[in-house]
Structures are given as structure tokens and as C-alpha cells.
N, CA, C and O atoms as CSV, one atom per row, in Angstrom:
chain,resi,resn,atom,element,x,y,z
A,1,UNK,N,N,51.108,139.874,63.140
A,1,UNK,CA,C,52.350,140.180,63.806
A,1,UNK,C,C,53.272,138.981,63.691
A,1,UNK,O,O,52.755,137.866,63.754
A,2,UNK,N,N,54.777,139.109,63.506
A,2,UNK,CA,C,55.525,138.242,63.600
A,2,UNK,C,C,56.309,138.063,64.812
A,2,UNK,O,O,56.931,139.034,65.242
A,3,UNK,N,N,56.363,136.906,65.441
A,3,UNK,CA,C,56.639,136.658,66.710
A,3,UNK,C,C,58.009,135.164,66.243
A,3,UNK,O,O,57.929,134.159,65.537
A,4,UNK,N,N,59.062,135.743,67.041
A,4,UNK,CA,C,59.827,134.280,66.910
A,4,UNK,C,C,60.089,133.819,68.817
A,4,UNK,O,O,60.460,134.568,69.720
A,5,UNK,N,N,59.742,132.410,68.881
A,5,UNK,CA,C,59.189,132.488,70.145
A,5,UNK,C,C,60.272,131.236,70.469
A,5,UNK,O,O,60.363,130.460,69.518
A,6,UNK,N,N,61.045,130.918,71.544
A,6,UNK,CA,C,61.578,129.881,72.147
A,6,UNK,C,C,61.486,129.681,73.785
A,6,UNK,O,O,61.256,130.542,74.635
A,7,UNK,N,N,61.744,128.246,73.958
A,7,UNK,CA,C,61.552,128.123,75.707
A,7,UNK,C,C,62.244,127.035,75.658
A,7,UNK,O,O,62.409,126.245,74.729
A,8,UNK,N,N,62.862,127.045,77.310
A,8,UNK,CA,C,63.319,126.304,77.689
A,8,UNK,C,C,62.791,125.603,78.795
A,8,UNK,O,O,62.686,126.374,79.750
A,9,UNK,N,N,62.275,124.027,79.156
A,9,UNK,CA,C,61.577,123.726,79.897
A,9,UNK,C,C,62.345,122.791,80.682
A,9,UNK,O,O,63.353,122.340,80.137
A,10,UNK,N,N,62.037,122.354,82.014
A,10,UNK,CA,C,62.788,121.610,83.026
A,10,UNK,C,C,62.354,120.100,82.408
A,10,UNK,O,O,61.190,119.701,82.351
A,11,UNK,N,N,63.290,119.505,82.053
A,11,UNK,CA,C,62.816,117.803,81.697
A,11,UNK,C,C,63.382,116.722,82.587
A,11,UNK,O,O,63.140,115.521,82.465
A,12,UNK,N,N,64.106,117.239,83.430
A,12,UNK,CA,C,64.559,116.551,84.785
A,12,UNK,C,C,63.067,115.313,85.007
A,12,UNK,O,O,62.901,114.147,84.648
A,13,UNK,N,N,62.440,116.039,85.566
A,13,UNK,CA,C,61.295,115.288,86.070
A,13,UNK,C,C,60.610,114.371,85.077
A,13,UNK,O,O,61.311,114.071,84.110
A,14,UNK,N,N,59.477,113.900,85.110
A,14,UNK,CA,C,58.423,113.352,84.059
A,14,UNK,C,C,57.307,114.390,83.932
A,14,UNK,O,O,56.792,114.607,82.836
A,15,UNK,N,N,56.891,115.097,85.148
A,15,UNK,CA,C,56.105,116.783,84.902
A,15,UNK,C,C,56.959,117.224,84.057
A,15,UNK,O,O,56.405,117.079,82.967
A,16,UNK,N,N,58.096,117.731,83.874
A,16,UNK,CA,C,59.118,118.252,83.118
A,16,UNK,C,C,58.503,117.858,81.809
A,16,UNK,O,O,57.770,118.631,81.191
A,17,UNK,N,N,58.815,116.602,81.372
A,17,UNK,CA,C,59.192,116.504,80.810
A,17,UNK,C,C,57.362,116.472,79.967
A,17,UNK,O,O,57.386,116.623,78.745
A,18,UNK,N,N,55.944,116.289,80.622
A,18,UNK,CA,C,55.010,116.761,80.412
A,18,UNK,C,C,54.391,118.426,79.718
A,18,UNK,O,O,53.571,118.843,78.900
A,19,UNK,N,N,55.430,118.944,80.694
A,19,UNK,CA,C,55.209,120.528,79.825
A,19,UNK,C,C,55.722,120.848,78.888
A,19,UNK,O,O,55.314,121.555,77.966
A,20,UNK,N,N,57.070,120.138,79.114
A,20,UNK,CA,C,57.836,120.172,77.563
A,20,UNK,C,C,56.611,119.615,76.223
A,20,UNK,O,O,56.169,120.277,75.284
A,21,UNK,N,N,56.504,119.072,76.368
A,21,UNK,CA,C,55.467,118.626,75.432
A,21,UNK,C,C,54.515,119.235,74.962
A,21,UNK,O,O,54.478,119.495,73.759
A,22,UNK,N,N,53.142,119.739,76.155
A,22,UNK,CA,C,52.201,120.564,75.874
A,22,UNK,C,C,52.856,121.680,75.177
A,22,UNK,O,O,52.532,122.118,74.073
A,23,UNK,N,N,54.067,122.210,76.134
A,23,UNK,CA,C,54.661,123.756,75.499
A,23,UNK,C,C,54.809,124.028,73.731
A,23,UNK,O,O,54.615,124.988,72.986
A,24,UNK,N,N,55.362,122.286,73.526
A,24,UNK,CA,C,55.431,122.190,71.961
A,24,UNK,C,C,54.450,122.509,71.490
A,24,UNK,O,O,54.358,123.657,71.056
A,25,UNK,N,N,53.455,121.690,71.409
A,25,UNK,CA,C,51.922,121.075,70.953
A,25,UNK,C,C,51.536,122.294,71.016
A,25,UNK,O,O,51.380,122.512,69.814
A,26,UNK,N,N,51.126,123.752,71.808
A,26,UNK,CA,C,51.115,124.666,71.867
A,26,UNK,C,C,51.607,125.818,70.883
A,26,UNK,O,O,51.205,126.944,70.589
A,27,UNK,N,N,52.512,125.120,70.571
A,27,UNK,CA,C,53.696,126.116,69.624
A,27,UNK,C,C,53.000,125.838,67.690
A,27,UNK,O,O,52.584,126.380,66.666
A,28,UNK,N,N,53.359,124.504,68.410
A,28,UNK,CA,C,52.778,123.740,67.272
A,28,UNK,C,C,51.540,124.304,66.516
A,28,UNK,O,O,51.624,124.640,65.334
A,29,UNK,N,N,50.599,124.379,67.102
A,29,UNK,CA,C,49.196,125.125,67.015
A,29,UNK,C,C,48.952,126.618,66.357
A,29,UNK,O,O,47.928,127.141,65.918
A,30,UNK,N,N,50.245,127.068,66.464
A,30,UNK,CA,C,50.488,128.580,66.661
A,30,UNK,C,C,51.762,129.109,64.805
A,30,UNK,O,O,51.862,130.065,64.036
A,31,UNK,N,N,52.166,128.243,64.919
A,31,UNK,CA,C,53.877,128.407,64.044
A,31,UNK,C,C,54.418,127.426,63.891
A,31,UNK,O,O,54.082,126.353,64.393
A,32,UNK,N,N,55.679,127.687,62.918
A,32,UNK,CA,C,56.239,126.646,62.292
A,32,UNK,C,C,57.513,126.598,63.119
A,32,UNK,O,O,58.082,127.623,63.492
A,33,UNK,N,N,58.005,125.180,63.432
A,33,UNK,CA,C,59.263,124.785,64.301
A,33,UNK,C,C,60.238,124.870,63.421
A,33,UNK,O,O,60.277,124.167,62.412
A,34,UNK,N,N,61.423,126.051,63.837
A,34,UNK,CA,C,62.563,126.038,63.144
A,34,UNK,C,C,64.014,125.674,63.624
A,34,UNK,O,O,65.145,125.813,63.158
A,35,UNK,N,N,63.275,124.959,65.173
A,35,UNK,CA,C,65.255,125.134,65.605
A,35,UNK,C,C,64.126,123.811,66.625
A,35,UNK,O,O,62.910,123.703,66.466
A,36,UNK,N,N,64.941,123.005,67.570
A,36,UNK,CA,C,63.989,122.079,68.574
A,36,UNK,C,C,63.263,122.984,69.613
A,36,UNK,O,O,62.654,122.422,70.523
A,37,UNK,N,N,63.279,124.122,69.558
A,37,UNK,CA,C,62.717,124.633,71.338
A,37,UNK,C,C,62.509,125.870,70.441
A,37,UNK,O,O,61.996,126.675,71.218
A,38,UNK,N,N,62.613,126.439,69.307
A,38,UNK,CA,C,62.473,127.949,68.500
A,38,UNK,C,C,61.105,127.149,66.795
A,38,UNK,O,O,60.993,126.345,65.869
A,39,UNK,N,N,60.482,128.238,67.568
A,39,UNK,CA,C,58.965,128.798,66.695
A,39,UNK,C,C,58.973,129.856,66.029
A,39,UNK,O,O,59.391,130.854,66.617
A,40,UNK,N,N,58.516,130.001,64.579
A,40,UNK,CA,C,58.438,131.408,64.146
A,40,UNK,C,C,56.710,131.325,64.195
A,40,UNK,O,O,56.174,130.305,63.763
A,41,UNK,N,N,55.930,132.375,64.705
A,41,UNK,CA,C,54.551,132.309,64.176
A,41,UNK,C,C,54.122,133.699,64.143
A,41,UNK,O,O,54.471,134.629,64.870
A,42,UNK,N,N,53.341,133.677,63.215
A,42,UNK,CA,C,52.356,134.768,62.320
A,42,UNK,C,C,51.414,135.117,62.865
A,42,UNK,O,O,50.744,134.116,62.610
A,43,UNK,N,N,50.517,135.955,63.644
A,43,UNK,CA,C,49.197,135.708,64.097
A,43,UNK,C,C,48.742,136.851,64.205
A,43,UNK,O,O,49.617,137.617,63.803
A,44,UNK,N,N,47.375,137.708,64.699
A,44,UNK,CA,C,46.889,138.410,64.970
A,44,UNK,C,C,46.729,138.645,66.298
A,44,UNK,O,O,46.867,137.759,67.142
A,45,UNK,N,N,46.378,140.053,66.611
A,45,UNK,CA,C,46.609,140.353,68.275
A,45,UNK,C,C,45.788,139.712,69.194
A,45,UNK,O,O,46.049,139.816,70.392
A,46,UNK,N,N,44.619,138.917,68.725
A,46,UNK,CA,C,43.407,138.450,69.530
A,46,UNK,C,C,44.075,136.977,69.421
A,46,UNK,O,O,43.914,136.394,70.494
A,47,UNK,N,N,44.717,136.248,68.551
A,47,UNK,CA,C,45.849,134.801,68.612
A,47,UNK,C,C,46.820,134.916,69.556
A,47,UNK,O,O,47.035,133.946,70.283
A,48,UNK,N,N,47.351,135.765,69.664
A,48,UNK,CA,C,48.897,136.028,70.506
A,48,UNK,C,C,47.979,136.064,71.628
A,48,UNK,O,O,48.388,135.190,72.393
A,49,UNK,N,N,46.725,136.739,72.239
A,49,UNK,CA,C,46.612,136.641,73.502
A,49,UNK,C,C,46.120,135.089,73.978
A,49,UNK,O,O,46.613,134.564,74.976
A,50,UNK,N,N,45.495,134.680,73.476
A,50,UNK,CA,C,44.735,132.943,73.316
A,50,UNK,C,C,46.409,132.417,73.721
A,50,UNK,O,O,46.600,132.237,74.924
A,51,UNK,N,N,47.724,132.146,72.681
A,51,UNK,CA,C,48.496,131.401,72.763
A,51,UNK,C,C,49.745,132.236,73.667
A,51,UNK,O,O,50.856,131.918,73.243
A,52,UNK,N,N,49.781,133.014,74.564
A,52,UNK,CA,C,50.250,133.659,75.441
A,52,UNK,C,C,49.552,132.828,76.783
A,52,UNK,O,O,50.089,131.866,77.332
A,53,UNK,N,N,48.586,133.266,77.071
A,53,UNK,CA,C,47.627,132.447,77.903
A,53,UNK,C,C,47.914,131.004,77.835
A,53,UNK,O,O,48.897,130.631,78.475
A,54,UNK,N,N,47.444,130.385,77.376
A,54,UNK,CA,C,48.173,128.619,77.003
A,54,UNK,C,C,49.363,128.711,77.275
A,54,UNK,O,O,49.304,128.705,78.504
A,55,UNK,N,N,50.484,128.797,77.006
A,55,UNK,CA,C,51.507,129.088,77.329
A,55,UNK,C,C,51.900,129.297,78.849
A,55,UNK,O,O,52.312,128.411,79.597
A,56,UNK,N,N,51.717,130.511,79.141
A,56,UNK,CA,C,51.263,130.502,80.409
A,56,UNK,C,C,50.867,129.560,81.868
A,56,UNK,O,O,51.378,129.439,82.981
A,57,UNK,N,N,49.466,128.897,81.043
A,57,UNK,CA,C,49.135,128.091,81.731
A,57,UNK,C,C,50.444,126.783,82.014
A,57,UNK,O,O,50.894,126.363,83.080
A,58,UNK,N,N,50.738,126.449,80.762
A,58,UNK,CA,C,51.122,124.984,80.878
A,58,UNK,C,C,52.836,125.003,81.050
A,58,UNK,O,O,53.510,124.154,80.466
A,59,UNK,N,N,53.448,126.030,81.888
A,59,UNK,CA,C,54.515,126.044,82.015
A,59,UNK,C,C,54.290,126.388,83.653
A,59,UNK,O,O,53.256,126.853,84.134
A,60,UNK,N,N,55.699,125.993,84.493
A,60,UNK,CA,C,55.770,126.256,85.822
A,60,UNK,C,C,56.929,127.412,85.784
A,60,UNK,O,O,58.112,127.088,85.681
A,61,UNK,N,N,56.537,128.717,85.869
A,61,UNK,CA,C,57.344,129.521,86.089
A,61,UNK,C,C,58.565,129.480,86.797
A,61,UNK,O,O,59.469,130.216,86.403
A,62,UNK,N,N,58.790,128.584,87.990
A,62,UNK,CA,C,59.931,128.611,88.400
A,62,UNK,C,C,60.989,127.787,88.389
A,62,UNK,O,O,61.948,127.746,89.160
A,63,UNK,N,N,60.674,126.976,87.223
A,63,UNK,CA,C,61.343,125.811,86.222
A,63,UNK,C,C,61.559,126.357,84.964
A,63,UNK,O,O,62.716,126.337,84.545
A,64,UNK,N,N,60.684,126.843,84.274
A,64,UNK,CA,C,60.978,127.122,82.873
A,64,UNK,C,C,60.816,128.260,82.265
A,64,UNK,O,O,60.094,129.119,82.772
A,65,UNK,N,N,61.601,128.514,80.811
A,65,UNK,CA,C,61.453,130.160,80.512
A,65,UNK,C,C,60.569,129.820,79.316
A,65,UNK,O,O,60.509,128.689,78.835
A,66,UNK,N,N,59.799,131.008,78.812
A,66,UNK,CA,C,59.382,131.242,77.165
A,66,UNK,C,C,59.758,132.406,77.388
A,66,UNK,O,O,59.564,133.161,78.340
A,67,UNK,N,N,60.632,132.570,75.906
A,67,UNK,CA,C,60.518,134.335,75.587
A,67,UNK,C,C,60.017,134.283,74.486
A,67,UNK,O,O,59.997,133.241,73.831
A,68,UNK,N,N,59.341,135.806,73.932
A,68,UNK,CA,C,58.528,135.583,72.714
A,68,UNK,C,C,59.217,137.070,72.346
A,68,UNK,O,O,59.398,137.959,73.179
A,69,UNK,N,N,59.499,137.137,71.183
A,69,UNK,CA,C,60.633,138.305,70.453
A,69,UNK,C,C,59.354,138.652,69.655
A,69,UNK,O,O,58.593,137.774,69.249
A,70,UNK,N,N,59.140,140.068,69.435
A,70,UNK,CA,C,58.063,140.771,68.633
A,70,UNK,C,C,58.862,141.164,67.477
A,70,UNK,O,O,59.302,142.314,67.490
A,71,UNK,N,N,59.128,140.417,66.483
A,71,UNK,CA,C,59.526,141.501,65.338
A,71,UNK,C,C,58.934,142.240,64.322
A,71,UNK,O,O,57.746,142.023,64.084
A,72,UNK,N,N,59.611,143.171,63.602
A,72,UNK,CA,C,58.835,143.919,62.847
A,72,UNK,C,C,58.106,143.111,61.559
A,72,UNK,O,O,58.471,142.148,60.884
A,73,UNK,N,N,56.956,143.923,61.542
A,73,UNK,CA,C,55.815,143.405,60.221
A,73,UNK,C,C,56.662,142.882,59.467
A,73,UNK,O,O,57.792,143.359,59.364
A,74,UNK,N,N,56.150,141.481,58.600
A,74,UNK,CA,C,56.816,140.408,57.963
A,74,UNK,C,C,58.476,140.072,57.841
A,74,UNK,O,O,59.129,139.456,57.000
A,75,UNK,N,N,58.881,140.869,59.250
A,75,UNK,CA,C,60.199,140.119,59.275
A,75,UNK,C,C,60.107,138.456,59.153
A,75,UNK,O,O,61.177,138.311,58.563
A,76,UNK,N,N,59.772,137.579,59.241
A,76,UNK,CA,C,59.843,136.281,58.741
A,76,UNK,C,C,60.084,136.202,57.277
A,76,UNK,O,O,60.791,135.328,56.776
A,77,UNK,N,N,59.540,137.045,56.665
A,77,UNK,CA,C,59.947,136.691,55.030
A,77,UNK,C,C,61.024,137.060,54.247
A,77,UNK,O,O,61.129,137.138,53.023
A,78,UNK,N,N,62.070,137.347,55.441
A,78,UNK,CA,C,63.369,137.776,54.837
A,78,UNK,C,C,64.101,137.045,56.228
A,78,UNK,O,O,64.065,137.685,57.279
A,79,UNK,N,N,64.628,135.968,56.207
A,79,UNK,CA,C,65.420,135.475,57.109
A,79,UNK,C,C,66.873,134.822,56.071
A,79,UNK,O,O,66.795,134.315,54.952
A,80,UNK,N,N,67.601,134.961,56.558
A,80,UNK,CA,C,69.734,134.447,56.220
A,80,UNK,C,C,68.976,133.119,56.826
A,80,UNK,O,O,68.217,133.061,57.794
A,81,UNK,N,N,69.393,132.139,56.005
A,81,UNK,CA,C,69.238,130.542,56.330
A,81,UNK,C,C,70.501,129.750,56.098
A,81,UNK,O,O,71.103,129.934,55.040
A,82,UNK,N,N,70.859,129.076,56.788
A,82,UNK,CA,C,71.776,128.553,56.314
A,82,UNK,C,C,72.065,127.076,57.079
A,82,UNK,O,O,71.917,126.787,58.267
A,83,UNK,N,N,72.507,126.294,56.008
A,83,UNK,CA,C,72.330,124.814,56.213
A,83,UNK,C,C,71.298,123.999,55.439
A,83,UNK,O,O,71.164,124.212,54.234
A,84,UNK,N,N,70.553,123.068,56.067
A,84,UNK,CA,C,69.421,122.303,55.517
A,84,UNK,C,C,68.475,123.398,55.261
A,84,UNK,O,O,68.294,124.475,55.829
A,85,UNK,N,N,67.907,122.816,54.228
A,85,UNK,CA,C,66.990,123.654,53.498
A,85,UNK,C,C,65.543,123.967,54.328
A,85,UNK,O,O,65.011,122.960,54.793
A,86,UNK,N,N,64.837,125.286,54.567
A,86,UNK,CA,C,63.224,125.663,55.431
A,86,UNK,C,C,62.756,125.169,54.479
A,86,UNK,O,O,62.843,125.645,53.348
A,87,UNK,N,N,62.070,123.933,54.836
A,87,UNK,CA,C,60.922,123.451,54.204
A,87,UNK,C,C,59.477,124.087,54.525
A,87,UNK,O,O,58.423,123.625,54.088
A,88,UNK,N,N,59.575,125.065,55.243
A,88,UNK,CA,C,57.687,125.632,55.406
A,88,UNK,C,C,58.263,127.122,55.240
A,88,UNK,O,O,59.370,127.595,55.493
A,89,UNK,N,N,57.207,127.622,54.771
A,89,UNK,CA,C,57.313,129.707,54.680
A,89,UNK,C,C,56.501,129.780,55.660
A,89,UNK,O,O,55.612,128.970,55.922
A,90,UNK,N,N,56.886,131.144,56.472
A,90,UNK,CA,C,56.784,131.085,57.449
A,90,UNK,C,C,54.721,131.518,57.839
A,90,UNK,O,O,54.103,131.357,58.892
A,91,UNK,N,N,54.326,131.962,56.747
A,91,UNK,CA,C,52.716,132.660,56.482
A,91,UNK,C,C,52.271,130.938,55.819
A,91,UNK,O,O,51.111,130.819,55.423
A,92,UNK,N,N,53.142,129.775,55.734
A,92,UNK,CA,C,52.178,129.392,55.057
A,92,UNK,C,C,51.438,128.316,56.188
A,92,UNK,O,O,51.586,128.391,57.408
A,93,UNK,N,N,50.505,127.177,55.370
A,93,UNK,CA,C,49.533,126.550,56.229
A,93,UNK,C,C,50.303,125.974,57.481
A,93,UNK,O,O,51.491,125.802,57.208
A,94,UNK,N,N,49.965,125.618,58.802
A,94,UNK,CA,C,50.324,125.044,59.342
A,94,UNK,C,C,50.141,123.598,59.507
A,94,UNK,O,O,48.967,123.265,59.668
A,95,UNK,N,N,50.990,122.679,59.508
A,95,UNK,CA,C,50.919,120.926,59.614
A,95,UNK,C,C,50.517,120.619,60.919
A,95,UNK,O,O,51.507,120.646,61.650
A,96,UNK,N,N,49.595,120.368,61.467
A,96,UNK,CA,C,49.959,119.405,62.589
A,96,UNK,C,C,49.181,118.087,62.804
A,96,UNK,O,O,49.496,117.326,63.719
């Protein structure tokens, strides 16, 4: 499934600014970073629940958002780009 996923986290604080982090590292784990706070990732339905959960966990709901956009089967491999060049496809290995 293709999922393009972003959040916005409270960095006011130093907790803030703690989840911000995990939330990445999380993302990270999952998909490739295409915008500072926007993820595209690829995964299977038994992945999305694992990194839903994580997610979950390491955010304070009444500080911060994730939304996770379900798009259709390999919408990632047809995206309008424009500007600096996507250096990663979106199926391919992940770096971290």
C-alpha cells in the first residue's frame, strides 16, 4: 500500500522537541523523506499496523497531529516533481 504520511509536532518544549525526533526516526524506518515533516512509504498491511502503533505511541495527542493519506496502488510512481531533483524512488531501499 502507498501511504504519504506527514505530522506536525509541538517543539515548544524539549519533550516537544523529543517526539519530534522519535516521530522522524519512526518515519524514517518506514519511507522515504520528501518534504521536512512529509514521508512517502510503501508497506504491507501487517507494516502499517506495527508503524501506526509506534506512531501512536510516541506522539502526545493533544500537542501533535499525524495524518497518514492512503493512496491508490503505486500512486508513488507517478508523482509531478518539481524543483530539486527526488533522489530516492519511492519502492526503493531504504537509507537509514
Amino acid at each position: 500500500m502507498d501511504l504519504l504520511v506527514t505530522y506536525d509536532v509541538e517543539t515548544v518544549t524539549p519533550q516537544g522537541q523529543r517526539r519530534l525526533r522519535k516521530v522522524a526516526k519512526i518515519c524514517e524506518g518506514y519511507g522515504h523523506r520528501v518534504q521536512k515533516s512529509v514521508f512517502e512509504v510503501v508497506c504491507r498491511d501487517t507494516d502499517k499496523v506495527r508503524f501506526v502503533a509506534a506512531l501512536q505511541d510516541a506522539i502526545d495527542p493533544t500537542q501533535d497531529s499525524i495524518r497518514i493519506y492512503h493512496l491508490p496502488a503505486h500512486a508513488l510512481d507517478d508523482v509531478e516533481h518539481l524543483g530539486k531533483p527526488r533522489p530516492i524512488e519511492p519502492r526503493g531501499a531504504l537509507v537509514i
